[in-house]
C-alpha positions in Angstrom: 2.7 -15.7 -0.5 0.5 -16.5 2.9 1.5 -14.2 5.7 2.2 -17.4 8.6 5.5 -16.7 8.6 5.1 -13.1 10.7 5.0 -12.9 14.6 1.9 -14.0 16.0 1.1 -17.0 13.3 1.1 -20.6 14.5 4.5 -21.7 15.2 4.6 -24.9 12.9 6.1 -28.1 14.4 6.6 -31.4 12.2 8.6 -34.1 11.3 10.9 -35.5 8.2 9.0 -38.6 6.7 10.1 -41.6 5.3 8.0 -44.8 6.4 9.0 -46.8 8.8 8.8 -50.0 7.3 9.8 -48.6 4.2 12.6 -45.8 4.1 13.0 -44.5 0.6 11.9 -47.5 -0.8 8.7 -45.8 -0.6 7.4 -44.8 -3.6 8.4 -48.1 -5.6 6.0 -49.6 -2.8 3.7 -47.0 -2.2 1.1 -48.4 0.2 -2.2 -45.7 1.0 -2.9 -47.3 4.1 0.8 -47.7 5.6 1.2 -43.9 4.9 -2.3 -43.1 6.4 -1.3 -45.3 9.6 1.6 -43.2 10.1 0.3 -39.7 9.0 -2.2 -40.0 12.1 0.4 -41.2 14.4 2.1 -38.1 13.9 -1.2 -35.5 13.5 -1.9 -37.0 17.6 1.3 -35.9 18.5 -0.1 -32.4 17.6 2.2 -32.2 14.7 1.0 -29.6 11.8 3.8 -30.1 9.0 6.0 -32.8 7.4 8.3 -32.9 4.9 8.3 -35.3 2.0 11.1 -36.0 -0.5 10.8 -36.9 -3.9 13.2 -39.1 -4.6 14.7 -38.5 -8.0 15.2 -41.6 -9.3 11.4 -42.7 -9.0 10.2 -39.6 -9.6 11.7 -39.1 -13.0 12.8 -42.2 -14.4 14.3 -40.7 -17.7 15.0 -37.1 -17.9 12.1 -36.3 -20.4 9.6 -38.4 -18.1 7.7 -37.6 -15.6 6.5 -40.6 -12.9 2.5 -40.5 -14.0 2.6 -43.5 -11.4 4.6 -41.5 -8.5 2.4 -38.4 -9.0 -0.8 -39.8 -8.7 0.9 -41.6 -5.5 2.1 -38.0 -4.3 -1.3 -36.2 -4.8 -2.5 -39.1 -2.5 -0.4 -38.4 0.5 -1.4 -35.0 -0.3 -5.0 -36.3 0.3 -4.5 -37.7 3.5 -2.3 -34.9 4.5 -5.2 -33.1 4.1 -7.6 -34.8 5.8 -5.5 -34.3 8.8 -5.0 -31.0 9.2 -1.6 -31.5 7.8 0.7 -29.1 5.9 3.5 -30.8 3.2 7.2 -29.2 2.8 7.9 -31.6 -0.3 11.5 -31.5 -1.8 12.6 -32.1 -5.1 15.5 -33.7 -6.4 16.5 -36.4 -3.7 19.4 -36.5 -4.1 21.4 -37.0 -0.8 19.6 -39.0 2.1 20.9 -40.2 5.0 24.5 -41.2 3.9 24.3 -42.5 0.3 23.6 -40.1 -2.5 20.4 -41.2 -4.9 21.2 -41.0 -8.3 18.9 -41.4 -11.1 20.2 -43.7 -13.6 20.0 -40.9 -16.5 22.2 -38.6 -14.5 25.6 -41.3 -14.1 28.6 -41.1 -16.5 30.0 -37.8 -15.2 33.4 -37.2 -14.0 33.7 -34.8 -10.7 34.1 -36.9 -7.7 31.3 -37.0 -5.3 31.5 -35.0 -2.7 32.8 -36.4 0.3 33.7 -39.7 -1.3 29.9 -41.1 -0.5 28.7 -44.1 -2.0 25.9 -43.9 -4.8 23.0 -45.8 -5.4 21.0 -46.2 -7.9 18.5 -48.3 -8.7 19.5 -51.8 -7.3 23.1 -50.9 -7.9 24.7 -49.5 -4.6 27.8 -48.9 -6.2 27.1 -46.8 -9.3 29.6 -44.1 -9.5 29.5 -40.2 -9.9 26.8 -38.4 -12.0 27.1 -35.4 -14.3 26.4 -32.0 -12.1 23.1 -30.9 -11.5 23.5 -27.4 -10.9 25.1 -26.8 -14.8 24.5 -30.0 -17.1 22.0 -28.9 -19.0 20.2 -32.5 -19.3 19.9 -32.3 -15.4 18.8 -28.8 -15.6 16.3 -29.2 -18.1 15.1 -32.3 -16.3 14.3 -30.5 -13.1 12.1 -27.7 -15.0 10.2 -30.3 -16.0 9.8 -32.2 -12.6 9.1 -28.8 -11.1 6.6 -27.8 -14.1 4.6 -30.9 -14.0 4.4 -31.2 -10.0 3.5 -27.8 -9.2 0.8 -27.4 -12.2 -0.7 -30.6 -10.5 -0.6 -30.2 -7.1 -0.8 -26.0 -6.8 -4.0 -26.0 -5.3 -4.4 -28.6 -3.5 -4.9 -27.4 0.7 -1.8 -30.1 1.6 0.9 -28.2 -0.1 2.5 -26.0 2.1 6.2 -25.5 0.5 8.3 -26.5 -2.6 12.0 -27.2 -1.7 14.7 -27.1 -4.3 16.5 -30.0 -2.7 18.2 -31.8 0.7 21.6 -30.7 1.5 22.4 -30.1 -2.4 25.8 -29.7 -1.3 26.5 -33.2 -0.3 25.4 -34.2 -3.6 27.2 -31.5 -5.9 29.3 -28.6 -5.8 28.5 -26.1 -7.9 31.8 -25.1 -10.2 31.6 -21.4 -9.1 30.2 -19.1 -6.5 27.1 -17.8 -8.8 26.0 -21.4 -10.2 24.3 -22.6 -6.9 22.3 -18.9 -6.1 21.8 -19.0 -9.7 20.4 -22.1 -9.9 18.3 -21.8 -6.6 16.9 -18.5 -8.3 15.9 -20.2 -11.4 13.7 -22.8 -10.4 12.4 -20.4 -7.5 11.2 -18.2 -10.9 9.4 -21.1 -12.3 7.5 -21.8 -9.4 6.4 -18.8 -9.5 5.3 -18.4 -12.4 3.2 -21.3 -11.8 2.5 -21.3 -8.0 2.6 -17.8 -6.2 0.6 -18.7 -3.3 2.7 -20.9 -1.5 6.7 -20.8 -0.2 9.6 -21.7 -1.7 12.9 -22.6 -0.4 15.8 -25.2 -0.2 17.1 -27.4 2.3 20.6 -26.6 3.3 22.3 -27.7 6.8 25.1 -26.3 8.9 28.0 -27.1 6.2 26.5 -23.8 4.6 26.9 -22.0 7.5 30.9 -23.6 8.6 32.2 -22.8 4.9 32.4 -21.2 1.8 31.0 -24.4 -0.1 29.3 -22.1 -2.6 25.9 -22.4 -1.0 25.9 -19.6 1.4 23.4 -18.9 3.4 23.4 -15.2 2.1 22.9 -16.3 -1.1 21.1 -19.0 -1.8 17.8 -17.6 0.1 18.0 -14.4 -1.8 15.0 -15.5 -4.4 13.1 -17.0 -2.1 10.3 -16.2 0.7 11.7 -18.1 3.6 15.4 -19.3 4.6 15.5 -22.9 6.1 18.2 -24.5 8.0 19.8 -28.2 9.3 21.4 -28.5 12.6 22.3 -31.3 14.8 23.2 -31.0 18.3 25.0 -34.6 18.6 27.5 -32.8 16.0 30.0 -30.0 17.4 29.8 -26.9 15.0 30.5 -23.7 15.7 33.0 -24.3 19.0 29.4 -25.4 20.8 29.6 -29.0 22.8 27.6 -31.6 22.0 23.9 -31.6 23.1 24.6 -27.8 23.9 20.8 -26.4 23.9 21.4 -23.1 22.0 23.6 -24.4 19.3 20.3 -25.7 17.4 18.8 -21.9 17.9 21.8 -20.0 17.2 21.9 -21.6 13.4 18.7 -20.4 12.9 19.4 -16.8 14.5 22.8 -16.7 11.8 20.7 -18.0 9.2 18.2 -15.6 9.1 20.8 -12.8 10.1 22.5 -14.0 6.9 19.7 -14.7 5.0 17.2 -11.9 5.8 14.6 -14.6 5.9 12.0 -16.0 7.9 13.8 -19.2 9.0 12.4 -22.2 9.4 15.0 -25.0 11.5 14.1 -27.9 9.0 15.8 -30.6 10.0 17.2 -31.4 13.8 17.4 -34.4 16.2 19.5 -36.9 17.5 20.0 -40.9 17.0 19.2 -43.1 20.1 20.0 -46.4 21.7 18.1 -48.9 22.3 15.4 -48.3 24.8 16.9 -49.0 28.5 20.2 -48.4 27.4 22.4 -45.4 28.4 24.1 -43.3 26.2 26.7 -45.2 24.2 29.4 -45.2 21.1 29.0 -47.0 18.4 31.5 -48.4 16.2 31.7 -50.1 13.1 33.4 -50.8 9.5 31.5 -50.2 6.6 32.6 -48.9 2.9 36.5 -49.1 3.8 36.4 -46.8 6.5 35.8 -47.0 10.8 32.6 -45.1 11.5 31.9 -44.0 14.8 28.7 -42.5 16.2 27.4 -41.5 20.1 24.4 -42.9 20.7 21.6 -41.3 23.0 20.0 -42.4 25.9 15.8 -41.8 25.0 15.7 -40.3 28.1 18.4 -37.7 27.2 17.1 -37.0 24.1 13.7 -35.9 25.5 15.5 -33.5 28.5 17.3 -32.0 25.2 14.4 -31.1 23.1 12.4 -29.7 26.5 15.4 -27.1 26.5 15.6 -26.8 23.1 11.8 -25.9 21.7 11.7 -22.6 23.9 14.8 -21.5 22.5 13.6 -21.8 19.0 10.3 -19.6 20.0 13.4 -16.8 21.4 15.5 -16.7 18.0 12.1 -16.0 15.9 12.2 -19.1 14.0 9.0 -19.9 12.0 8.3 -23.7 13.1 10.9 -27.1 13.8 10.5 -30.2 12.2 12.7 -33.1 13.7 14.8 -36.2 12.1 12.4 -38.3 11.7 9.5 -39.7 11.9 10.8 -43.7 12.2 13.4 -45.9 13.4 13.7 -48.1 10.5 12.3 -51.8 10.5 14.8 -54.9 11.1 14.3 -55.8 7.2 15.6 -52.6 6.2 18.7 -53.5 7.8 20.2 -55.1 4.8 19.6 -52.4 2.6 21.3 -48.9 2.2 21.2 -46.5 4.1 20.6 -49.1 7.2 23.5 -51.4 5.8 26.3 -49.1 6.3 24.9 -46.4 9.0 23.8 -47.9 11.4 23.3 -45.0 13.7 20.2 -43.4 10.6 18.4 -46.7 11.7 17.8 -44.9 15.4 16.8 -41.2 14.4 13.1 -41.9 15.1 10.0 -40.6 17.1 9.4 -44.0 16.9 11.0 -47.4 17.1 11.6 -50.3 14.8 8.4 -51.4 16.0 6.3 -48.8 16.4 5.8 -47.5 19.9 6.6 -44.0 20.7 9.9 -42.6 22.3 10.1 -40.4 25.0 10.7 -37.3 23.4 7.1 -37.4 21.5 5.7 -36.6 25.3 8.0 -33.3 24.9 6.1 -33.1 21.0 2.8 -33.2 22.7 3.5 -30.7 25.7 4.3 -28.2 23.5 2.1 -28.4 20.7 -0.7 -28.4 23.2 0.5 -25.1 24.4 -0.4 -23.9 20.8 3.3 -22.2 20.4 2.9 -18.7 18.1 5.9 -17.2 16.1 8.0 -14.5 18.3 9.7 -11.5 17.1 13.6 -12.2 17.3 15.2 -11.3 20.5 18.3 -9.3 20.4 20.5 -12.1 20.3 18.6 -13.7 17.8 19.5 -10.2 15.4 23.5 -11.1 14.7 25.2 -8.3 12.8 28.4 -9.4 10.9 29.9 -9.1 7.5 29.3 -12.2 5.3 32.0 -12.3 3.3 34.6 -11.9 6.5 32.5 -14.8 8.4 32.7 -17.0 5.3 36.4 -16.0 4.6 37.4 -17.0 8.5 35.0 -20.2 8.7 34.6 -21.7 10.5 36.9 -20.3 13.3 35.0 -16.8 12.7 31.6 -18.7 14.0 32.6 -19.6 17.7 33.1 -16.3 18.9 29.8 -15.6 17.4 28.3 -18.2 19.2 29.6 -17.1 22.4 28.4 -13.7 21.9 24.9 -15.3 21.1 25.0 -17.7 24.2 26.0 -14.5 26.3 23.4 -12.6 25.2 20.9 -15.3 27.2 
């Protein structure tokens, strides 16, 4: 594996990518040039990294099949990755995405509920049902060596690929049945990257639910195969006793994730939804699927002040780079179309808007790539000592008072 996750490497800032015009349409649409408009959009904002999801469904059609079509597409956003100086995090098994779980059709017909009662689309059907478990059915299993198998061999080598991840917040798509089958899982597919990639890292995407409960994804545990630990945090949300917006709670899941994990830790996935420019922080609320939704809004302006406090804190914990949610506001004609139909707040996550022009937080993107940021050791508040199995047992109560021993410790 490289060594530039140690102190003193180039601290790695990016962005989550979907296309702005686009969303996970994407690949049944893939356009060169829309993705090569946007890649250099986000290389001047002095961005070195983006993650890229592959989603299921398109990538893998039937379980035995392999996308030919997608993975020529795929090794061409690796080519203009490339070109600008651009690493790729790229994540299997999409999966869960921005509300609705992804489902390929192949996968439907099993019985388990989905987690959290989400909705499930697949293919043009937005209501499709739950899906056999991906962790243990042994079609879905087998189906995933071979999406692995055939990606990696093709794309091993080329200077774009930065990561493999085994998936994006796996837990919101499945539980596994028992507290093994998810670590197990996780070190399976790890092995057969391996075997056919040892040069670059491997890893999954998990978010604060792995840190708040026992939801057999553990932080602990699910890193213990691979090179680097990765994490998911939003600051608009209130985990572990911190108030929204607070500027450590973002650095303090990465701090408890690698003291868990043992891991370099990467904080994948963080960021806020905002308003519409000129607006001041609001509440939205609205009806969609049955239920009232409700969702604050930020002012662009606050948004930026957050992330200026929050990047230096990131640098104190040790964590190996930050990539933010996401790289667009979605297009009005996406509006119609899930997720944009039925959260309305993932149409506002952007570093830019619905029509393209920048926000203010990607003048707090430039000021700090330009300072050329390098990995720091972790400071002792960063180095958490607990037990795991008591923090899991008393989650998520057990968190807050480590969070106010971590906040102290400024």
């Amino acid at each position: 594996m490289p060594g530039d996750l140690a102190a003193g490497q180039p601290f790695r800032v990016g962005v989550n990518y979907w296309p702005r015009r686009k969303a996970m349409t994407w690949w049944k649409a893939f356009e060169r040039g829309e993705v090569a408009d946007e890649l250099d959009v986000i290389a001047d904002l002095g961005m070195s990294l983006v993650r890229i999801f592959l989603l299921w469904e398109d990538f893998q059609p039937q379980p035995d099949i392999v996308s030919s079509t997608a993975l020529a597409d795929l090794e061409s956003v690796c080519d203009l990755a490339a070109a600008r100086g651009l690493g790729l995090d790229v994540t299997f098994f999409v999966g869960h995405m921005s509300g609705p779980n992804w489902a390929p059709r192949w996968l439907l017909g099993g019985h388990e509920p989905v987690p959290g009662g989400r909705q499930v689309v697949s293919g043009t059907d937005p209501d499709a049902g739950s899906y056999r478990n991906p962790f243990v059915a042994p079609t879905a299993l087998a189906a995933a060596e071979l999406l692995v198998r055939e990606t990696v061999t093709r794309l091993r080598h080329h200077p774009a690929i930065w990561a493999w991840s085994l998936g994006n917040e796996p837990d919101l798509f499945a539980l596994p049945p028992d507290e093994r089958a998810g670590p197990d899982w996780a070190a399976r597919l790890f092995a057969l990257i391996r075997e056919l990639d040892a040069e670059h890292h491997v890893s999954v995407g998990l978010h604060a639910d792995s840190l708040m409960q026992d939801n057999g994804l553990r932080a602990d545990r699910m890193f213990e195969a691979a090179d680097m630990a990765v994490m998911h945090a939003y600051p608009i949300y209130r985990n572990f006793g911190a108030e929204a917006l607070d500027p450590d709670a973002v650095p303090f899941a990465t701090a408890l994730t690698a003291s868990l994990s043992g891991r370099p830790t990467l904080m994948e996935e963080f960021g806020a939804c905002t308003a519409p420019p000129g607006q001041a922080t609001t509440t939205w609320e609205w009806q969609a699927l049955g239920s009232a939704w409700s969702q604050v809004m930020l002012a662009e302006e606050v948004l930026a002040e957050h992330l200026e406090e929050v990047f230096p804190r990131l640098l104190d914990v040790g964590a190996t780079g930050a990539l933010l949610w996401c790289y667009a506001d979605y297009a009005e004609e996406l509006w119609d179309q899930p997720p944009c139909d039925t959260k309305l707040h993932e149409r506002h996550f952007g570093l830019v808007r619905p029509d393209g022009s920048l926000k203010p937080h990607t003048g707090v993107l430039r000021r700090f790539t330009a300072g050329g940021p390098l990995i720091q050791p972790p400071s002792a508040r960063a180095r958490i000592e607990l037990d795991a199995d008591a923090m899991y047992a008393g989650a998520p109560d057990s968190l807050t008072p480590l969070f106010e021993a971590f906040k102290a410790g400024r």
